[in-house]
Structures are given as C-alpha cells and as structure tokens.
N, C-alpha and C positions, 0 to 999 in steps of 0.2 A: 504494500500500500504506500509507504513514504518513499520507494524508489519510483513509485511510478508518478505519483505528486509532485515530483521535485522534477522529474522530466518535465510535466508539464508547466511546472513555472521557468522551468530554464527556457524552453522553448517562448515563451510568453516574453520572457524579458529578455530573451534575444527580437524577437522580432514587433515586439513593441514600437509603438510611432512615439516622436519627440513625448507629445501630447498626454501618449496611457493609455488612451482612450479607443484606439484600433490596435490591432497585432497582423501581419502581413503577413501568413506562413508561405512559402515558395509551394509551386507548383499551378495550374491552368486555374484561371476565376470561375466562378461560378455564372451561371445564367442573369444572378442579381447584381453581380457588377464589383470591381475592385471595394468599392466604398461599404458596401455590406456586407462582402467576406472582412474587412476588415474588423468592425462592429462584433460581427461573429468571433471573431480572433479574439475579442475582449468577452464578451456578454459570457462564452461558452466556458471558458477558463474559472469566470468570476465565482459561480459555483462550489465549486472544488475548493478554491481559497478560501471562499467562505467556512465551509466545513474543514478545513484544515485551521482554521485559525478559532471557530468557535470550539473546539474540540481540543482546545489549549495547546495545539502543535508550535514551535516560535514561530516569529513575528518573522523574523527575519533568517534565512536561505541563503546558500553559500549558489551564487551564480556563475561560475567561469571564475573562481576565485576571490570574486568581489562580494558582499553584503548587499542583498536586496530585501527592504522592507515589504513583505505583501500586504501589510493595512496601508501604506501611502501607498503603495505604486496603485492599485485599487482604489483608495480613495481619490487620486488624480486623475483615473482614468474616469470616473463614475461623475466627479465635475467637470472637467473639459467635456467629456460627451452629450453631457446636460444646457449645458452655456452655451445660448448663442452666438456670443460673441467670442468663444475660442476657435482655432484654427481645427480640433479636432470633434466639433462639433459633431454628433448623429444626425443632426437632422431631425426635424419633425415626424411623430407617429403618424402614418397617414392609414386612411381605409387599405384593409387589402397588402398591408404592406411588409416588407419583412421585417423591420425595426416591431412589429407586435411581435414575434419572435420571439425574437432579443430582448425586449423589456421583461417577458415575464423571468429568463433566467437573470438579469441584472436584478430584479426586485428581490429572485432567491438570494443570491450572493449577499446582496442588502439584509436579509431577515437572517443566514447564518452566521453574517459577522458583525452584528449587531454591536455587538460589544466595543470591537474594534474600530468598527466604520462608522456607521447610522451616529450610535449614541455619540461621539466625538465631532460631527458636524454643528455647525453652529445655524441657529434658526433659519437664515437666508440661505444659507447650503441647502438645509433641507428640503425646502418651498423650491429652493429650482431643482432640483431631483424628483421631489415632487411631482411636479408639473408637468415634467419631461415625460417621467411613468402614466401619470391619470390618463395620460391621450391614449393609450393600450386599452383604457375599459371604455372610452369614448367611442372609439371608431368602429366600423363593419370589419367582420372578420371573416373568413372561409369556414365554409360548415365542417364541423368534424373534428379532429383533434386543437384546430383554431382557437376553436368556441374554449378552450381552457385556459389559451394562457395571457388573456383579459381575469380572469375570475384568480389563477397567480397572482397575478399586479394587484387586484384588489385586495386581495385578503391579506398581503402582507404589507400592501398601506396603509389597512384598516389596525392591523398590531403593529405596528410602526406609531401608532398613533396621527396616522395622516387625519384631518377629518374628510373623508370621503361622502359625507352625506350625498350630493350632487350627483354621484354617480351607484349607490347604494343599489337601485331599483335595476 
C-alpha cells in the first residue's frame, strides 16, 4: 500500500504544473483535450492523498530526494484551480461537462483530508472552493453513473459545513 502511494505522488509531483493544480502525465490526450487530462492528473490523485494523510501517514514524502509536503502541494492545487484569476485555473463547471467529474473526487480529497486541508483554509478560501464545487450539483448531468457525482459534491459540502441550502432539493 505505501509503495504504491508514494508512486503515485512521485509521479504527481513530477508532473505537476507550476500552479498544482493540473499534472500532465506523458503519453496521447484524451478525446476531452490536454486541459482536462490535466485537471484529471490532479482531481484523481487528490483522493489517495487524502486518505493517506487523514489516516495519519506524514505530511511530507521523500520525492527524487527532495521533501514534498502533500497538504500544501494539494492545498495549492485545490486554490489555483478554484480562482479565476490564476493561471491554472479549471475552468467553470458546465452542463455535461467533464470538470462534474473531477469535482466530485476533488470534494472527496477535501472531506478525507479534512484535517489537513479544509479545516486550515481560511473563510474566503473556503467560499471560492466552495463555489467552484456547488456548480457540480447545479448543472445537467448524463444519466447513469453521472447522476452520482453531483450528490459526492453535495454531501460532502453539506459536512464540510458549506450551507448548501440553495441546492438541497
């Protein structure tokens, strides 16, 4: 389990963008386009760290020799991707979109590293992650395993303490 963990964060912070917020792994794109493999490259990892970090494993991981912390390189990626105004911006959740995706394992990552991540943001962090996530229970989804991971997003902003009223129903 921790040899295979540490793969994956080696791999992650090797191909990590400046930002945090994408990971570029080598090899042909996908049909949704460099910018949403990238997204992917973060959202799908964020998981894993999560549980590796709520799970008391350390913080920080021997990378190529160097010291990488996975609650900040994670919490950098989880803002940049959220801000509009960063360079590594996601993007908007749109109907139909692959970023619904990716939100709901970003939301997971958020709810198993609670401790680490979530609880250490400060109110205006929150509200733009926030906000970033809600559009995942807003928008139209594809029938069938889709329809789940709006109702992810929600429930773990709903124990996050988001107030989700607005989108409840």
């Amino acid at each position: 389990y921790e040899q295979l963990m540490r793969y994956a964060f080696e791999g992650f912070a090797h191909y990590r963008t400046d930002t945090g917020a994408s990971a570029h792994y080598p090899g042909m794109h996908s049909t949704n386009g460099r910018r949403a493999d990238g997204i992917e490259g973060f959202a799908r990892v964020f998981p894993i760290a999560g549980v590796w970090l709520g799970t008391g494993h350390p913080d920080a991981i021997d990378v190529g020799g160097q010291s990488l912390s996975l609650s900040a390189a994670f919490t950098q990626g989880v803002l940049a991707g959220t801000d509009p105004k960063s360079p590594g911006y996601w993007g908007p959740v749109n109907d139909y979109g692959q970023r619904i995706v990716e939100s709901s394992d970003i939301a997971l990552g958020l709810w198993t590293s609670r401790e680490q991540i979530w609880n250490r943001l400060d109110a205006a962090q929150r509200r733009q992650v926030a906000d970033w996530l809600i559009r995942a229970v807003e928008v139209e989804t594809f029938d069938g395993n889709w329809e789940l991971f709006p109702t992810v997003v929600h429930r773990v902003l709903k124990a996050l303490g988001v107030d989700t009223r607005r989108v409840d129903e």
